[in-house]
N, C-alpha and C positions, 0 to 999 in steps of 0.2 A: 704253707711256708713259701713264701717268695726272696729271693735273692738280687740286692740292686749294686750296681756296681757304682762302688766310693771313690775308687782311683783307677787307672789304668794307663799303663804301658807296656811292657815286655809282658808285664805278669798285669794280672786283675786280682782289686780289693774290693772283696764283697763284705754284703751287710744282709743280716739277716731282717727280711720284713711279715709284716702281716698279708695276709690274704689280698688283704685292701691296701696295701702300699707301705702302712705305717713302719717305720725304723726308727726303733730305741734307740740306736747307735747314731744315728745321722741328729735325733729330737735332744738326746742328749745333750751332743755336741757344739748344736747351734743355742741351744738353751743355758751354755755357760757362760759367765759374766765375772767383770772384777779381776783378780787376780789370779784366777785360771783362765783369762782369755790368750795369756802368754804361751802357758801349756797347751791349752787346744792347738794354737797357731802349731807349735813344735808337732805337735804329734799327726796334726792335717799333712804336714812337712815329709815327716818320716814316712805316713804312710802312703803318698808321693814316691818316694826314697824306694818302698817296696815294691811300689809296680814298677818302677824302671828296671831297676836290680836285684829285687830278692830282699830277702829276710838279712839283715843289718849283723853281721857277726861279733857288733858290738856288746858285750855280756849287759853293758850299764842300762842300755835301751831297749833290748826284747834279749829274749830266749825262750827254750824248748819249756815246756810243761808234762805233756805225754802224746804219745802219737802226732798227728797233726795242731794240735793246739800251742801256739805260742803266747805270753805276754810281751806286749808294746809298754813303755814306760818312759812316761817325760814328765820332769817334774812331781806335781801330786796325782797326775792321770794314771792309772792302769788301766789295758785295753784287752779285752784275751781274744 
């Protein structure tokens, strides 16, 4: 398991990869089209939002799950 970083500021957003580089999360994202290209934009945004400042106190847009794991939320995206 390798870890590539998605955003960075204050804080760093990681994404889980393969051995070999590959990320769901990154193939995902660029793979969306139509009318979730809005929600990707937003949530490219937010997680922007997180490396500058931290986790969004916003209930509508992420919250707690268990432990370290949070959901991200824009639109029809869920992100954990």
């Amino acid at each position: 398991m390798r870890l590539r970083i998605v955003r960075e500021g204050e804080w760093r957003v990681l994404a889980v990869c393969t051995e070999r580089g590959d990320c769901d999360l990154l193939d995902f994202l660029e793979g969306l089209d139509g009318k979730l290209t809005k929600d990707r934009d937003r949530l490219l945004r937010l997680l922007q939002l997180i490396a500058d400042e931290g986790i969004p106190r916003n209930t509508e847009v992420s919250h707690k799950l268990a432990g370290d794991v949070w959901e991200l939320i824009q639109g029809d995206l869920r992100l954990l």
